[in-house]
Biotite code that builds the C-alpha atoms (Angstrom):
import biotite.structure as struc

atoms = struc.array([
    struc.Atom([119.147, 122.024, 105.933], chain_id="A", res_id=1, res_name="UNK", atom_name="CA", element="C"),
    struc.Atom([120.664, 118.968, 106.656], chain_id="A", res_id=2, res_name="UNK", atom_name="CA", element="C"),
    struc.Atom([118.519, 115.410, 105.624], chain_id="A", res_id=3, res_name="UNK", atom_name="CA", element="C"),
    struc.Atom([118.139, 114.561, 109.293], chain_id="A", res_id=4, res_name="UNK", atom_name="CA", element="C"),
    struc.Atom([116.957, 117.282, 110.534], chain_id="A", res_id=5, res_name="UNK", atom_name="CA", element="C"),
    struc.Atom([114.793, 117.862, 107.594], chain_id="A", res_id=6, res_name="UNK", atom_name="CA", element="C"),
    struc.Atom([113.828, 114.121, 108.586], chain_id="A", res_id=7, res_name="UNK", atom_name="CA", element="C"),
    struc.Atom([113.024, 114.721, 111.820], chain_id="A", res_id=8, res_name="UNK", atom_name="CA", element="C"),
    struc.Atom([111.317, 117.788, 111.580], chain_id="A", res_id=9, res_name="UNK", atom_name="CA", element="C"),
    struc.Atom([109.242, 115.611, 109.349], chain_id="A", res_id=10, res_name="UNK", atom_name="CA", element="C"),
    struc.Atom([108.851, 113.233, 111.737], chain_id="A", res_id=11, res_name="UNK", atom_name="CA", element="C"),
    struc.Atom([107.718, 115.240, 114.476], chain_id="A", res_id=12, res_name="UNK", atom_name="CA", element="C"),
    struc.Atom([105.355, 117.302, 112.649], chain_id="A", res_id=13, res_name="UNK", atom_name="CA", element="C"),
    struc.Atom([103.446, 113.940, 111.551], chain_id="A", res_id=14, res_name="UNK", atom_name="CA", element="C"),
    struc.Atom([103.269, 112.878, 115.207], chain_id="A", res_id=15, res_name="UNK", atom_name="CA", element="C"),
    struc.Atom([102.233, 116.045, 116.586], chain_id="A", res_id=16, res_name="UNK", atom_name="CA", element="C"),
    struc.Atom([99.245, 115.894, 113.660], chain_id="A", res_id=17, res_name="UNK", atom_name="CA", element="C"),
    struc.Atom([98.735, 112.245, 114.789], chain_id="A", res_id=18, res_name="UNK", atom_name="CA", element="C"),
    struc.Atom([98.558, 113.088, 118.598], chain_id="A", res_id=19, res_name="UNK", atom_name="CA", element="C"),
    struc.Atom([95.833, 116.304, 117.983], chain_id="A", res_id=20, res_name="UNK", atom_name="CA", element="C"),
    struc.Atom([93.204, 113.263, 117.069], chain_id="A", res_id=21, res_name="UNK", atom_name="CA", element="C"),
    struc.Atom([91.903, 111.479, 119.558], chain_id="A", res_id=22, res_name="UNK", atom_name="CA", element="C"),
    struc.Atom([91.342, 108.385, 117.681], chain_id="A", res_id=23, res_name="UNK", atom_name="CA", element="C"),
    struc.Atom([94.522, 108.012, 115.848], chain_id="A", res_id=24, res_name="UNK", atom_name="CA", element="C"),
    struc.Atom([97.003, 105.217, 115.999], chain_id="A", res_id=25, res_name="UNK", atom_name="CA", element="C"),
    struc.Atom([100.139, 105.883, 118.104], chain_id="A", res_id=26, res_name="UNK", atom_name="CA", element="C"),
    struc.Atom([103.105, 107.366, 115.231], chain_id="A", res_id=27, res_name="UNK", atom_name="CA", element="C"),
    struc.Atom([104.988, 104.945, 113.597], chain_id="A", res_id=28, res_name="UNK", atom_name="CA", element="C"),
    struc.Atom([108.487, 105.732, 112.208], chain_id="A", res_id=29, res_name="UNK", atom_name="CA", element="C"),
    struc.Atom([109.077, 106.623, 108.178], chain_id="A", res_id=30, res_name="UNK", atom_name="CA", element="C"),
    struc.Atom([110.466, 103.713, 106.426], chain_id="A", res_id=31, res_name="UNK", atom_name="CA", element="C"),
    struc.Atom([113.324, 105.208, 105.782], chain_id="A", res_id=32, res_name="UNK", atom_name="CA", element="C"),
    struc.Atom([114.421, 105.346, 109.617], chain_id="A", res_id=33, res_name="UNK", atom_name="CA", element="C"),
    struc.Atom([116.432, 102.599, 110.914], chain_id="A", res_id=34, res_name="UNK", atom_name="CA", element="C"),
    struc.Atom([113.780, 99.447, 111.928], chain_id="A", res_id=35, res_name="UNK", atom_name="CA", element="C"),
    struc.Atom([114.734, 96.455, 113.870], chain_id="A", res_id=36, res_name="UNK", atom_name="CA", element="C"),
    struc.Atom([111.305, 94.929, 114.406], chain_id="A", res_id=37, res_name="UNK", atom_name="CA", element="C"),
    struc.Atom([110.372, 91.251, 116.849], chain_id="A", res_id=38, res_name="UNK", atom_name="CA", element="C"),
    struc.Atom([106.942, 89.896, 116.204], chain_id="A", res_id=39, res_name="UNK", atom_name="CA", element="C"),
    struc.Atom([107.378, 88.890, 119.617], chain_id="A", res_id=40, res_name="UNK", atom_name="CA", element="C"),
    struc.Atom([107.245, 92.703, 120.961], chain_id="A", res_id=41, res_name="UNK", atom_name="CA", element="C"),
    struc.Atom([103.891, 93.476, 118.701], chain_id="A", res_id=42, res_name="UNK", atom_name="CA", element="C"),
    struc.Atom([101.599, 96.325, 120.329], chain_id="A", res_id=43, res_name="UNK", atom_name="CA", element="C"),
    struc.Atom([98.655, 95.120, 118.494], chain_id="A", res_id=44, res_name="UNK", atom_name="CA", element="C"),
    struc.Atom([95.629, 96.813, 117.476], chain_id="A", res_id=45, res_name="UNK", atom_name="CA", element="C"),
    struc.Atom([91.698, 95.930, 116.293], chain_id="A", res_id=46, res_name="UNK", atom_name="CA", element="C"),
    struc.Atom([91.973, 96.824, 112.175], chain_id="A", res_id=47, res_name="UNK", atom_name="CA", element="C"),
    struc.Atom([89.184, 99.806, 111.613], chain_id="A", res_id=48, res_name="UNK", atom_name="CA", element="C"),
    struc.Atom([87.877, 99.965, 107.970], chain_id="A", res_id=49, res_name="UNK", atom_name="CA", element="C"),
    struc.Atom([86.071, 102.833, 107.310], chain_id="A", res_id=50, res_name="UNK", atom_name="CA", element="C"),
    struc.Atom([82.790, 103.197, 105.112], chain_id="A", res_id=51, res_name="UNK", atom_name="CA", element="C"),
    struc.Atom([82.485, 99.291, 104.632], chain_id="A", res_id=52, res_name="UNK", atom_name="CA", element="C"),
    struc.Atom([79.300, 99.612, 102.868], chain_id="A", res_id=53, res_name="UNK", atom_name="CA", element="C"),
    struc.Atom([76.106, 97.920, 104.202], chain_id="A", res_id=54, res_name="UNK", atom_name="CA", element="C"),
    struc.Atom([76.566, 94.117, 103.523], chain_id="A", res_id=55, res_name="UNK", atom_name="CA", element="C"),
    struc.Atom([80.263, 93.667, 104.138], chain_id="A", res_id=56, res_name="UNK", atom_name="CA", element="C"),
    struc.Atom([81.212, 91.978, 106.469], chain_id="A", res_id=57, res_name="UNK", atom_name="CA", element="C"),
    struc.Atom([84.280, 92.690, 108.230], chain_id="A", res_id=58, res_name="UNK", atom_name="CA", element="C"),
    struc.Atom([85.265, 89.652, 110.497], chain_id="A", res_id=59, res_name="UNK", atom_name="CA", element="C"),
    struc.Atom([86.234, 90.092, 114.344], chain_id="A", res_id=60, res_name="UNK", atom_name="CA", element="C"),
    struc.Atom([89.314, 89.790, 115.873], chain_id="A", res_id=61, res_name="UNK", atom_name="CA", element="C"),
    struc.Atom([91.594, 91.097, 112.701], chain_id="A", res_id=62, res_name="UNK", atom_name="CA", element="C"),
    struc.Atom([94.480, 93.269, 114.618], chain_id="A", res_id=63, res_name="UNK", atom_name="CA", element="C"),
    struc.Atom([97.270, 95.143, 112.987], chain_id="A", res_id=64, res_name="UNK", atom_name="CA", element="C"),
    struc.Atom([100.667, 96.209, 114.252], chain_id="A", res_id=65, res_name="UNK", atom_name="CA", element="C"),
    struc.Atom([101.797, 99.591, 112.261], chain_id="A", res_id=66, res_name="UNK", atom_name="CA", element="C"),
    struc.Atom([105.765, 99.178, 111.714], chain_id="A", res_id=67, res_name="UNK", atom_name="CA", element="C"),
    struc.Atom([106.243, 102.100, 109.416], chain_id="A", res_id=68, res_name="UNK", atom_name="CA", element="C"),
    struc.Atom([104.400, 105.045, 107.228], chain_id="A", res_id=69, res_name="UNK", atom_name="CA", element="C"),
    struc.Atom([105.869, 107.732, 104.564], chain_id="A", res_id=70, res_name="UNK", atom_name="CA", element="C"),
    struc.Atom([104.395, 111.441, 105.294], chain_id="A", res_id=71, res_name="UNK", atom_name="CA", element="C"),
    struc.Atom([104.894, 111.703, 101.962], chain_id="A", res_id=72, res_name="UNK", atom_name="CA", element="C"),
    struc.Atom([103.143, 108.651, 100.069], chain_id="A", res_id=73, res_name="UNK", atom_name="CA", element="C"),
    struc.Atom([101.413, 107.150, 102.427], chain_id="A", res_id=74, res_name="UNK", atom_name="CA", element="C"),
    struc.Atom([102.923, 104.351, 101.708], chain_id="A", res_id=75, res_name="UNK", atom_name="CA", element="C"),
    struc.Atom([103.399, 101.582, 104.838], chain_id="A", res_id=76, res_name="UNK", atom_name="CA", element="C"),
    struc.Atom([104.252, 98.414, 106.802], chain_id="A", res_id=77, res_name="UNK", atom_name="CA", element="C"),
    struc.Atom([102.211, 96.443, 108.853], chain_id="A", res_id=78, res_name="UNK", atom_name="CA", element="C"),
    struc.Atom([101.710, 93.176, 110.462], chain_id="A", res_id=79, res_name="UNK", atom_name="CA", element="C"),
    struc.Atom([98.148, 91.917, 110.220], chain_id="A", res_id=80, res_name="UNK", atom_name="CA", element="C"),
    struc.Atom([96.545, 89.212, 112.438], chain_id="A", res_id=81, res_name="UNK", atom_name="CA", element="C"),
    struc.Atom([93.473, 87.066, 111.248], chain_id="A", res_id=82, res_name="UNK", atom_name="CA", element="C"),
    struc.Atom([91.763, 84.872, 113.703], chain_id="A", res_id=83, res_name="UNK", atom_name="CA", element="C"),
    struc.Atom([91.767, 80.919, 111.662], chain_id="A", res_id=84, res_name="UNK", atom_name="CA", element="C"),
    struc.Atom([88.529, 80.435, 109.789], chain_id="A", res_id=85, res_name="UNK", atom_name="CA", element="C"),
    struc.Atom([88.149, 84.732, 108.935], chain_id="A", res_id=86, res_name="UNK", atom_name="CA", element="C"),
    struc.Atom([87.664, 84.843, 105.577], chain_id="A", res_id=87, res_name="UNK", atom_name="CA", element="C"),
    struc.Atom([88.284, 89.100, 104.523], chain_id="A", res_id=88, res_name="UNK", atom_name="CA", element="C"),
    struc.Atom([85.870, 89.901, 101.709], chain_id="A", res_id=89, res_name="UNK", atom_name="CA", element="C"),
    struc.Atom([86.914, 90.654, 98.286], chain_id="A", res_id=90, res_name="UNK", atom_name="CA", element="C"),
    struc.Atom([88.150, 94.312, 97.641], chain_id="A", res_id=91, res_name="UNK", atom_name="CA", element="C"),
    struc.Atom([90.593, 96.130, 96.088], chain_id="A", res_id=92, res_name="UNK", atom_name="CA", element="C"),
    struc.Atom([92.892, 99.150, 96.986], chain_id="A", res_id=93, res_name="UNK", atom_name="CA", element="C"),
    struc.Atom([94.370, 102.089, 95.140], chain_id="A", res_id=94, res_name="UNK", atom_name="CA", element="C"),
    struc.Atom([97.819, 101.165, 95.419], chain_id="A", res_id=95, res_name="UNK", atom_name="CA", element="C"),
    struc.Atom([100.254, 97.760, 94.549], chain_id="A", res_id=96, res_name="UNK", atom_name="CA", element="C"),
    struc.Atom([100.123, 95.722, 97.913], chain_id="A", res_id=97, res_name="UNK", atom_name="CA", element="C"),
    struc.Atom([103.109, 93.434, 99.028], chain_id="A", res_id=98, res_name="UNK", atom_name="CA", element="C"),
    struc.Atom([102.197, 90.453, 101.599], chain_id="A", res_id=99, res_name="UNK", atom_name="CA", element="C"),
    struc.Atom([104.042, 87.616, 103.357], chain_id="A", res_id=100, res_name="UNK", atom_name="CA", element="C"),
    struc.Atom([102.602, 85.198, 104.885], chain_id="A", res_id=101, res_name="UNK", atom_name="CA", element="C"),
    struc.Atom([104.430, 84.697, 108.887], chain_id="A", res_id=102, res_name="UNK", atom_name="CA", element="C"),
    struc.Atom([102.815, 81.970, 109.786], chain_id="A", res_id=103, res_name="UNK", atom_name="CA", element="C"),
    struc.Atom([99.481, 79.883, 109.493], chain_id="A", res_id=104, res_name="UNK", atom_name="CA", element="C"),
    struc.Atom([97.840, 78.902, 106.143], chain_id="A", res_id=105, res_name="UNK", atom_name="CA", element="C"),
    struc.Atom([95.930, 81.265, 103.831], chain_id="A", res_id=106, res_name="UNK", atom_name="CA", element="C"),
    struc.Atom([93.719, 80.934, 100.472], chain_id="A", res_id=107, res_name="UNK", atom_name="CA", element="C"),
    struc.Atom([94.501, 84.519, 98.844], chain_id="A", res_id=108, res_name="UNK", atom_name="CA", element="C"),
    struc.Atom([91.811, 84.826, 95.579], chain_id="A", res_id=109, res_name="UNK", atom_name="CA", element="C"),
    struc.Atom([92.937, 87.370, 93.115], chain_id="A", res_id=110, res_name="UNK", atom_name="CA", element="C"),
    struc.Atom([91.003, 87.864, 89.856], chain_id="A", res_id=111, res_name="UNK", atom_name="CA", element="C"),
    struc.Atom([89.382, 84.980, 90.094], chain_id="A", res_id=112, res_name="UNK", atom_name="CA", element="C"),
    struc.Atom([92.326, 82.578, 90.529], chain_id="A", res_id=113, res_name="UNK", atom_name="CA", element="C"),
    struc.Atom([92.822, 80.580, 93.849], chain_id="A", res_id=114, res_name="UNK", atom_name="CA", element="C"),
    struc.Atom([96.526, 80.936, 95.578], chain_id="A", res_id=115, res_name="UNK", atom_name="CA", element="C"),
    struc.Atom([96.960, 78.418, 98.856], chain_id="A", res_id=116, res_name="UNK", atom_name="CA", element="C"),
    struc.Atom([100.278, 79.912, 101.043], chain_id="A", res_id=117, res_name="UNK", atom_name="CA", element="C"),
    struc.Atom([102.301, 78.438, 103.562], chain_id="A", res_id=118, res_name="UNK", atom_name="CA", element="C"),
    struc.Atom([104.606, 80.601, 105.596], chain_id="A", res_id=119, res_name="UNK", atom_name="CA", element="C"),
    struc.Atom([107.165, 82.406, 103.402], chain_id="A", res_id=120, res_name="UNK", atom_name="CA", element="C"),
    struc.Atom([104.685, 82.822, 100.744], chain_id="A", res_id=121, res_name="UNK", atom_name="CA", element="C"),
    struc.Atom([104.617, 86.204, 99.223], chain_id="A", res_id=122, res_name="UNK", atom_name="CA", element="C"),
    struc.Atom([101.639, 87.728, 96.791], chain_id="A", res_id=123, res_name="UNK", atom_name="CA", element="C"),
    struc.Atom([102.355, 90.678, 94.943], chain_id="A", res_id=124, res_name="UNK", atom_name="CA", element="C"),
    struc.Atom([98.616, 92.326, 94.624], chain_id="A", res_id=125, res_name="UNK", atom_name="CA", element="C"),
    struc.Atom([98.777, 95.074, 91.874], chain_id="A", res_id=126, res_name="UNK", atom_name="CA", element="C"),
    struc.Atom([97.031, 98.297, 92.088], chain_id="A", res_id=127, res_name="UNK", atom_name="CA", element="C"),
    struc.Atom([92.937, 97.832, 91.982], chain_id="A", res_id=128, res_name="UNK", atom_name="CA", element="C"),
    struc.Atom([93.123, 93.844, 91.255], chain_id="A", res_id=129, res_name="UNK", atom_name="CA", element="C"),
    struc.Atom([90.247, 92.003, 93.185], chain_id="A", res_id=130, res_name="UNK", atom_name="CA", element="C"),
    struc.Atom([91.382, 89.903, 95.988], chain_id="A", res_id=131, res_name="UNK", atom_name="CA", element="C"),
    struc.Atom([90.342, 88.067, 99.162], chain_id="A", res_id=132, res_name="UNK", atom_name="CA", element="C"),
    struc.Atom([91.860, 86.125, 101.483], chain_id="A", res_id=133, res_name="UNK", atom_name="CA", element="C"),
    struc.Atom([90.700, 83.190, 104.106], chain_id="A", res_id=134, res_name="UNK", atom_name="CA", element="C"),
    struc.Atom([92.826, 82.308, 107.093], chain_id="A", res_id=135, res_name="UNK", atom_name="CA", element="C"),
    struc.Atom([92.590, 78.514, 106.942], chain_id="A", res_id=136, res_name="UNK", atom_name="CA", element="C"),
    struc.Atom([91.064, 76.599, 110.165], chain_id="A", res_id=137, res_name="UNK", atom_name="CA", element="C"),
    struc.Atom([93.534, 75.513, 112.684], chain_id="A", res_id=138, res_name="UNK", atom_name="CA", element="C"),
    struc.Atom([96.161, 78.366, 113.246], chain_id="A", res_id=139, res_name="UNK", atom_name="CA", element="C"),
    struc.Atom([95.647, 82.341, 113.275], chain_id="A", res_id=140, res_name="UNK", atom_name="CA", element="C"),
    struc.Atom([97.561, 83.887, 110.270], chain_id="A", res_id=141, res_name="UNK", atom_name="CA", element="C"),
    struc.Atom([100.084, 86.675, 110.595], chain_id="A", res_id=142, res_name="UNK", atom_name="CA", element="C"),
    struc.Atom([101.204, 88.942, 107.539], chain_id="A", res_id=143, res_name="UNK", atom_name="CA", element="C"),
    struc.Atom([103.504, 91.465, 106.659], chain_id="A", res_id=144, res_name="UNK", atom_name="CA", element="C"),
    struc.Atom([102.056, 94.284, 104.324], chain_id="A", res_id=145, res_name="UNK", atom_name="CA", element="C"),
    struc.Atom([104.053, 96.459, 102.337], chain_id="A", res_id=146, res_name="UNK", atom_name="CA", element="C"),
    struc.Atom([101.435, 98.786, 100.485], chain_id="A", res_id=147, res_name="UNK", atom_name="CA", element="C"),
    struc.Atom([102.651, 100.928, 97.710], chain_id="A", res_id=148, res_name="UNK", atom_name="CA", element="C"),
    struc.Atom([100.374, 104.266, 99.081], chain_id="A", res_id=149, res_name="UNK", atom_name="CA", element="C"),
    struc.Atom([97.874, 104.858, 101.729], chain_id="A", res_id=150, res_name="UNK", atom_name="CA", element="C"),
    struc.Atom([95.445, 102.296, 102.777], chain_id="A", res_id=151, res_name="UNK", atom_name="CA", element="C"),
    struc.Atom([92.486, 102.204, 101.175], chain_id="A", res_id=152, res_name="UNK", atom_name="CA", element="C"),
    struc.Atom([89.904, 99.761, 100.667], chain_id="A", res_id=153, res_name="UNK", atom_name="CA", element="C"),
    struc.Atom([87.147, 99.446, 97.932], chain_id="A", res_id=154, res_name="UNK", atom_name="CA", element="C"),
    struc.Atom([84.809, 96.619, 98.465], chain_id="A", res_id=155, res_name="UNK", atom_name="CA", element="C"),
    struc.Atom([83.254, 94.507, 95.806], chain_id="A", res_id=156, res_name="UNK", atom_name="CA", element="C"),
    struc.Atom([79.153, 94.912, 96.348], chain_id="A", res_id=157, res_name="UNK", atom_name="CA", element="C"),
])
């Protein structure tokens, strides 16, 4: 079978899975589809974190934009939104995350160590390494995220 019908096949067996639930995200293509992306054109969307355990506090008004998922890995893109003055409790995930900072100002905390970014700054956030991040006062922050697998998060207690 040729790759891109194998590909789309692919493709349109994840969105028909997608569509069946009610309260999934709209399909986003596989990364390895062409992607010409404008911030400008985002179809944003409240982030839902699921089992946040009691005590965590999940601030308001974080959206995300979905660009891209592998059926395979799980792996994705995203744009993420976070209102200035949110400050996204310390966690970890399962898999390596990628992030650049758009625009705004953000204090990223990884094991401990402070990290203050400006747009164009980029953290590399291996696999189960503590981190938080605070979008400074003054300007909402927008991110891409590149994560290495599906999304998960584990919160510190």
């Amino acid at each position: 079978m040729h790759t891109l019908t194998r590909r789309s096949l692919t493709a349109l067996a994840l969105a028909a899975t997608l569509a069946a639930r009610a309260d999934a995200p709209p399909p986003v293509p596989s990364p390895s589809d062409p992607l010409v992306i404008q911030l400008k054109d985002a179809q944003w969307t409240p982030l839902k974190v699921a089992d946040a355990p009691a005590g965590v506090v999940i601030p308001p008004g974080i959206m995300v934009w979905r660009l891209a998922a592998d059926p395979q890995t799980g792996a994705s893109l995203a744009y993420a939104k976070f209102p200035p003055g949110s400050v996204f409790p310390m966690h970890w995930h399962s898999h390596p995350e990628y992030t650049v900072l758009v625009s705004g100002s953000q204090r990223f905390t990884m094991d401990g160590k402070t990290y203050d970014l400006v747009p164009g700054g980029y953290v590399a956030i291996p696999a189960k390494t503590l981190h938080s991040v605070t979008c400074n006062a003054g300007a909402e922050c927008i991110t891409l995220i590149r994560r290495g697998g599906p999304v998960d998060y584990h919160f510190e207690k």
